[in-house]
BAFITI-591088 format. One record per residue (C-alpha): residue in one letter; x, y, z. Coordinates in steps of 0.001 Angstrom, whole numbers, plus 500000, padded with zeros to 6 digits. Layout:
// residues N
aXYZ ...
END
This chain:
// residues 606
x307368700325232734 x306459700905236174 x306630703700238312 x309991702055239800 x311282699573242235 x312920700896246007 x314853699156248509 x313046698785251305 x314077698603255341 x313411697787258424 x313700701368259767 x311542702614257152 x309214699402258158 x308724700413261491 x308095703904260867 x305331702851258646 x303813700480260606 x304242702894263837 x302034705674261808 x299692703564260606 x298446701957263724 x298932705398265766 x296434706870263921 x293797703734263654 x293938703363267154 x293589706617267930 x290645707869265587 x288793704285264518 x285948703226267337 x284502700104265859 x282440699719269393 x280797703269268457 x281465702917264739 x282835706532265073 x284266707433261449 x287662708223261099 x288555711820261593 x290867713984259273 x293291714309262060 x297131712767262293 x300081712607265114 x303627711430264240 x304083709007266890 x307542708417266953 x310549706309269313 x312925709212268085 x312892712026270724 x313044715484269847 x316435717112269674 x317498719281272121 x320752721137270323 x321415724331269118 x323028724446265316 x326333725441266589 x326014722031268781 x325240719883265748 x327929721128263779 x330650720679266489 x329092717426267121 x329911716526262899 x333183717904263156 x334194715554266206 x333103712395264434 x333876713201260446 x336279716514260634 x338009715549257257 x335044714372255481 x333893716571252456 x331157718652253726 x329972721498251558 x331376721671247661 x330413724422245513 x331337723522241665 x331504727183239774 x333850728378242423 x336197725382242944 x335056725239246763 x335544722085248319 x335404721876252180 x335622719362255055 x333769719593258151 x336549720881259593 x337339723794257356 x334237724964257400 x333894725266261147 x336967726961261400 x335452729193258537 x332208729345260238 x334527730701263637 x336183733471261721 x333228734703260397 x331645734577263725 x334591736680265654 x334475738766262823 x331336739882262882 x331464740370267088 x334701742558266407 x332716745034264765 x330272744790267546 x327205742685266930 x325221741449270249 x323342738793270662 x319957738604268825 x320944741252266481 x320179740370262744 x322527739991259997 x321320740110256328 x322543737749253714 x321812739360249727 x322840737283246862 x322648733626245154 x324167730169246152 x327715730792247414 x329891729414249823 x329845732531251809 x326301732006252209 x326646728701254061 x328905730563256042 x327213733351257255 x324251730760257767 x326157728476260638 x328587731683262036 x325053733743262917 x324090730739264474 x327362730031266205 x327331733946267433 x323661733740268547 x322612736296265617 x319279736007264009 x320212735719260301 x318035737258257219 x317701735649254009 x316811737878251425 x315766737247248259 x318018737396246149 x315493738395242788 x314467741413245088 x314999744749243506 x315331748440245884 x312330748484246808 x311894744954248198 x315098744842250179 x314438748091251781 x311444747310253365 x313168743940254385 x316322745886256131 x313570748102257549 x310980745561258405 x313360743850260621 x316187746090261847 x319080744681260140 x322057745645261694 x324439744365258969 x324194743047255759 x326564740745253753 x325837741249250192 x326935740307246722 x328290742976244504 x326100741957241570 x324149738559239871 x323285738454236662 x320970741622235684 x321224742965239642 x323203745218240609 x322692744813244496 x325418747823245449 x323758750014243142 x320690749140244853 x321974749663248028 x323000752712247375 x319496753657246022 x318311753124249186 x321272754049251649 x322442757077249404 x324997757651252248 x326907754612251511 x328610756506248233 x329975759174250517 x331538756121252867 x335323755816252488 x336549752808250475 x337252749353253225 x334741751248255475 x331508749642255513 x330323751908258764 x326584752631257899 x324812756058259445 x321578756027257686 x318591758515258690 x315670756043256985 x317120753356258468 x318795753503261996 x319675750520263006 x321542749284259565 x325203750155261029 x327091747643258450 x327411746772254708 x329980743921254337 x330255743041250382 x331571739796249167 x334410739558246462 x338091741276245975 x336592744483244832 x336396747736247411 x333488749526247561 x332897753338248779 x330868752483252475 x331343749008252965 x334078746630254637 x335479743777252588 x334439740503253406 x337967738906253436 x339304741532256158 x335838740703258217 x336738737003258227 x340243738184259441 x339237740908262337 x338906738521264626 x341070738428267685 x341564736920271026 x338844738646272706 x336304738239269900 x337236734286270187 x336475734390274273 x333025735922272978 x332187733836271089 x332552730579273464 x330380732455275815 x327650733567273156 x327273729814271950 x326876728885275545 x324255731027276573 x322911730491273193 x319642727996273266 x317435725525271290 x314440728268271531 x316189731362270449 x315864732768267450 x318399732097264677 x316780732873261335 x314238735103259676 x312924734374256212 x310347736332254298 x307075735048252875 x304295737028251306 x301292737840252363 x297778738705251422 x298024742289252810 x300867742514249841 x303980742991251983 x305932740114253121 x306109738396256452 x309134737986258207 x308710733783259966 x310829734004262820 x312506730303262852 x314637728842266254 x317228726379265953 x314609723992267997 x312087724260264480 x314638723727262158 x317278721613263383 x314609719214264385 x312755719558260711 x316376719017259172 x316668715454261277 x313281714543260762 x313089714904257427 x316144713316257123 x315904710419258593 x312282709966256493 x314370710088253483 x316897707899254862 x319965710271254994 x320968709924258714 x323125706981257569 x325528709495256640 x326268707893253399 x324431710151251316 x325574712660248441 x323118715897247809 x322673717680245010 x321256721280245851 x320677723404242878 x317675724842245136 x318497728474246676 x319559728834249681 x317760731728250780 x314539729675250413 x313729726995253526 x314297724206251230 x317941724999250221 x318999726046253854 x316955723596256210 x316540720139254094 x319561720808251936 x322362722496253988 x321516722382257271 x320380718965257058 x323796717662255439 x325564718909258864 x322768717411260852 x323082713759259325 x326610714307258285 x326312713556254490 x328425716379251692 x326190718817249825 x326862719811246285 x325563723371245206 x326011722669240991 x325974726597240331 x324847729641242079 x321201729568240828 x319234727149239116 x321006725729235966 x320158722526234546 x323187720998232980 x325246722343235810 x322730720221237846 x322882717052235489 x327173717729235562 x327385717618238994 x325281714286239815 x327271712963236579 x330844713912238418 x330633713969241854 x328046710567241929 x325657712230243650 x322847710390245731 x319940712754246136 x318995715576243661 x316545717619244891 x314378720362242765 x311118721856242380 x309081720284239577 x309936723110236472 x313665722082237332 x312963718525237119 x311506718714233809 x314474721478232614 x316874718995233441 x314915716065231905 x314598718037228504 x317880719627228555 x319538718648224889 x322581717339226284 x320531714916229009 x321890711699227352 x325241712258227666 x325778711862231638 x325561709021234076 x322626709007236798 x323372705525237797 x324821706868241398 x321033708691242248 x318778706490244360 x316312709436245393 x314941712529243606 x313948715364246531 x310554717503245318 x308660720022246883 x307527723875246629 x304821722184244363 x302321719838243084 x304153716893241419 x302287715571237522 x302659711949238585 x304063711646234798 x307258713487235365 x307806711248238349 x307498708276235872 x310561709838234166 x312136710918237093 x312041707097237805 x312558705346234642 x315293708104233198 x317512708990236359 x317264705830238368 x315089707835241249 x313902704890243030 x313096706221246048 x312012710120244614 x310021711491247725 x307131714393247989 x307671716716250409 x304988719327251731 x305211722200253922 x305420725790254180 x308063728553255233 x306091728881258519 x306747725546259424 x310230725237258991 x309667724440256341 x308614720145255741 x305008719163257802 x304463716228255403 x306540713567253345 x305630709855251428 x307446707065253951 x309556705263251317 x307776701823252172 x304880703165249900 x304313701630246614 x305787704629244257 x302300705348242708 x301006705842246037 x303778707800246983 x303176710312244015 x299562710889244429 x299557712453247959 x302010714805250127 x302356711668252348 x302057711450255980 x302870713896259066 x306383713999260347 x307107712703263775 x305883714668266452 x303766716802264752 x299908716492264757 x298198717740260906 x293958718127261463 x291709719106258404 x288808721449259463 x285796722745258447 x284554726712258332 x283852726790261407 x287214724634263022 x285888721412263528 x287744718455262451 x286037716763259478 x285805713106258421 x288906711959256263 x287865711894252646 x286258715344253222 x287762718911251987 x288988720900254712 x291561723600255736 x295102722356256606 x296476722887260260 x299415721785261027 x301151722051264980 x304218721014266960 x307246721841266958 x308326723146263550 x305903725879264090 x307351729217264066 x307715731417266810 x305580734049265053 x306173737202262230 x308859739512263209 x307359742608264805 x303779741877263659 x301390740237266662 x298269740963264294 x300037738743261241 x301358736220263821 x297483735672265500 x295526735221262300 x297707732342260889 x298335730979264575 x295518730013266752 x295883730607270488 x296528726751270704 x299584726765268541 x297797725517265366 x299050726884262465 x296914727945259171 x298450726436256581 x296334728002254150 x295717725348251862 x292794723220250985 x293444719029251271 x291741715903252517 x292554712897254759 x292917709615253359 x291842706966255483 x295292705884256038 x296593709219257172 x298069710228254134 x297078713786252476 x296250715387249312 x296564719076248762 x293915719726246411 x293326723459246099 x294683726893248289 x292759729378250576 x295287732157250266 x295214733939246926 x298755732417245936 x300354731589242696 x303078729086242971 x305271729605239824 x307921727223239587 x308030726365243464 x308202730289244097 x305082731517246262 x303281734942245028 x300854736704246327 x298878738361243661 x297644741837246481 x301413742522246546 x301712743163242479 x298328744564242446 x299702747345244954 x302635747854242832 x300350748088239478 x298510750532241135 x301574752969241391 x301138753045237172 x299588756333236146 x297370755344233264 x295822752012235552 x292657752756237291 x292227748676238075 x293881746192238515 x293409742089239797 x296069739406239478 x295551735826238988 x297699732727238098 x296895730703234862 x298062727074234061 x301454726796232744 x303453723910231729 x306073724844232639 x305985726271236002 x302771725214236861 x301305728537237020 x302094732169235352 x300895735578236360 x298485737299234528 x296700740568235224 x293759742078234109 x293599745998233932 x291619749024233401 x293077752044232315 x291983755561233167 x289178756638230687 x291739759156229024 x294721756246228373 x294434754331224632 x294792750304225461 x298062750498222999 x299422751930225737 x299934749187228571 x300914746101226883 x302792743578228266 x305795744799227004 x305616748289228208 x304343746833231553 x307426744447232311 x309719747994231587 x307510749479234587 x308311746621236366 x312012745970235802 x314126747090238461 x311426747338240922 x309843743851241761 x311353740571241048 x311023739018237870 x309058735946238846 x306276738352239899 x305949740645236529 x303244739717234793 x303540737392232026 x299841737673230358 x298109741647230181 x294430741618229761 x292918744996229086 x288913745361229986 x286331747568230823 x284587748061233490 x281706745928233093 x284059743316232120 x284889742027235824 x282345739587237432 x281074741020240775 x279541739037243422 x276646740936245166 x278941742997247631 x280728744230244699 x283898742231244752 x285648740769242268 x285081737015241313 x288658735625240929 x287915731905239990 x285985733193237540 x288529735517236104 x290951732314236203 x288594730458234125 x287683733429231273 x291212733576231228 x292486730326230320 x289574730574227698 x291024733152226459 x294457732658226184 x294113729393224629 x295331727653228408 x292628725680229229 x294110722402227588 x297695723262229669 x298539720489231683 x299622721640235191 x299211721650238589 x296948724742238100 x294219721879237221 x293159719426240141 
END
């Protein structure tokens, strides 16, 4: 059977046609016979929008105010647009009573939750900067987070699963146990400008405010406040920080405006066809990550479609449930979800008849699970999506008027009104066909890393072009194919790691004298961490084992980044180049040799 069949349209048409001859015109010289060059603008008809989020969401509520907006299955949370902004506005006042100011940053801790969403459009609506954290970070990680950025309050979950994020807290504000119970008033010596701890759920805890009495401090005044902070409030200012990795092993804080990511949200939507306002989303995606808040949330409110959140983290018959009973239209996922949900036991038993598009990114696509995607779930129009957290987050997707095994075999083409150009060493555009560095410019690019100039000017070239960081080549009709990485990264089931961070942690073990991180092919998640140590001369190799290794790590770093594979070697066992450093790729391939990986099919393997 065929990849699959889509419906095509005039809009998407035009927008095809419109790229297409953009970008021959521009770069094709048949006079000269100059070649084509690896660089791409998204010409577009569609201006740029000029709104704030708090605009676009007022702007929903006057047209659909008692259409379902956000639902929320595990709770029982079903909202109009309505409801929510009114939610949105208590929140908002709430958070002014205790007295926020404009630009200060509020901290969201914890999974998928309708709270979340909330505290995502009431910073906004308050002109706050909000923080997603992580919500697999452990003490350690979230401290330097709070820290990194000054975050003045934080709205946290008590617990998820095996976190305990109040305990954690605690570990790292130890003056939050002596607080008085309802009284989330934060004087901390390490950090100085955390002031609040606001915890969700009908527990009290010692140091922080309830999140119920928050939503219900607000008062007259706070209300008059707020109608002047959303007025001065504007597209350019900052409205949300997210953290991403980097090679130096601590992570970044992008600094994202409501410009970058209220245009990415329409832009992408309206590639995938959503600004009809007729579509159904299925988000099992967090929320702290780009993908969840900016094509999935934000993006619903945007186009004014309903968003269905199947669980609070990823679960795959929760996922296959909720297309099955709410007829969803859209299911997005990373590629390891996909294939959970395709191989779940009970797959059979549900209905996918109501999906017309399957919504991938955070990485490479096997063009065999799109068959399946196709075939099995009635994804006609599945669409790859590329991008990065910098960029707020989408810089490429397939147009829908591609045949669906052309679709699949590239990231697609540039959004509107953003230019993509493919360079060599030394920054000169290439020829398309040949293997360059990514940049990627226009709007969607952040404003910069929170607090770090040095950070923001090495990925950010004095002409706004941003350093993607990824290796991929032009095709001649504009369309692009990520086909290796620059940064040291392991993408493990759509989550980003940087191996120098879990080296630096390693380190910290007393019986390691070594220690490099790599990521090996994995079927599963495309790639898994593995490390390869030396011990101290006077430690036994029975000592570190994997095992013992993941009990130093629990607790301390997030469980995507412990290391699934431990290699213990000697010395001469690394290969050196001639300045003395390490040889990753080559550690790569001795260790899918020696694991028994090197038949694993994955996106590890161009």
């Amino acid at each position: 059977m065929a990849l699959g069949t889509f419906r095509s349209s005039a809009t998407a048409q035009f927008l095809r046609s419109t790229i297409l001859q953009s970008a021959r015109f521009c770069h094709h010289n048949k006079e000269t016979r100059q070649p084509l060059m690896s660089y791409a603008h998204g010409a577009s008809y569609v201006p740029l929008l000029n709104h704030t989020i708090g605009q676009r969401l007022r702007m929903a509520v006057d047209n659909v105010p008692d259409k379902e907006l956000f639902i929320f299955r595990q709770s029982g949370i079903r909202k109009t647009f309505a409801e929510f902004l009114e939610d949105s506005e208590k929140l908002a006042t709430g958070l002014i009573s205790l007295g926020l100011e404009k630009g200060d940053r509020v901290g969201m801790w914890g999974p998928n939750s309708y709270e979340w969403v909330v505290c995502q459009f009431a910073t906004a609506l308050a002109g706050f900067v909000m923080v997603n954290i992580n919500p697999a970070y452990q003490s350690t990680e979230v401290k330097f987070a709070l820290q990194k950025v000054g975050v003045k309050a934080l709205i946290s979950a008590p617990s998820f699963k095996k976190s305990n994020y109040y305990r954690a807290l605690i570990s790292v504000v130890p003056e939050i146990a002596s607080g008085s119970e309802d009284c989330g008033a934060v004087r901390s010596h390490e950090l100085p400008e955390f002031k609040h701890l606001i915890m969700l759920g009908e527990q009290s805890h010692r140091g922080a405010w309830k999140y119920d009495d928050i939503i219900d401090a607000g008062g007259s005044d706070a209300k008059a406040t707020l109608n002047i902070r959303e007025t001065d409030t504007q597209p350019d200012d900052a409205v949300n920080v997210q953290f991403t990795s980097g090679t130096t092993g601590l992570p970044k804080g992008a600094v994202l405006t409501h410009h970058n990511i209220v245009n990415n949200a329409y832009f992408v939507g309206r590639r995938a066809m959503y600004h009809h306002g007729k579509d159904i989303l299925c988000v099992p995606n967090p929320l702290y990550h780009c993908m969840g808040c900016v094509t999935g949330s934000l993006s619903v409110v945007v186009h004014q479609n309903t968003c269905v959140f199947p669980a609070p983290s990823f679960e795959s018959l929760a996922a296959l449930k909720a297309v099955n009973d709410e007829k969803c239209t859209v299911l997005f996922g990373t590629p390891t979800m996909f294939i959970d949900m395709l191989n779940h036991p009970q797959f059979s038993e549900f209905d996918y008849s109501s999906l017309r598009q399957g919504f991938m990114a955070g990485a490479p696509c096997p063009i065999e699970l799109c068959r399946r995607l196709v075939n099995d779930m009635n994804m006609r129009d599945i669409q790859i999506a590329y991008g990065t957290t910098e960029t707020s987050p989408v810089s490429f997707m397939a147009i829908l008027d591609d045949p669906p095994e052309k679709r699949v075999r590239s990231v697609g083409h540039i959004l509107d009104h953003v230019e993509a150009s493919i360079v060599d060493g030394q920054g000169r555009t290439l020829p398309r066909g040949q293997r360059g560095e990514l940049l990627v410019r226009g709007y969607l690019v952040m404003q910069g890393y929170w607090n770090d100039r040095e950070k923001t000017n090495a990925d950010i070239t004095p002409d706004r072009w941003y350093h993607a960081g990824d290796v991929a080549l032009m095709n001649e009709d504009g369309s692009v194919q990520i086909v290796g990485r620059t940064k040291d990264m392991i993408v493990r089931g759509g989550e980003n790691i940087y191996p120098t961070e879990i080296e630096q942690f390693l380190f910290q073990h007393p019986l390691i004298e070594d220690v490099h991180v790599i990521g090996v092919p994995d079927e599963r998640f495309g790639e898994e961490v593995c490390a390869w140590i030396r011990l101290h001369e006077s430690a036994e190799p029975s000592q570190v084992t994997t095992e013992t290794l993941k009990e130093f790590c629990t607790g301390k770093i997030a469980h995507y980044k412990v290391p699934r594979y431990v290699l213990i070697k000697k010395e001469h066992d690394f290969p050196l180049t001639v300045t003395g450093k390490v040889k990753k790729y080559e550690l790569r391939e001795i260790s899918k040799v020696e694991l028994g990986l090197d038949q694993v099919k994955s996106h590890f393997n161009e």
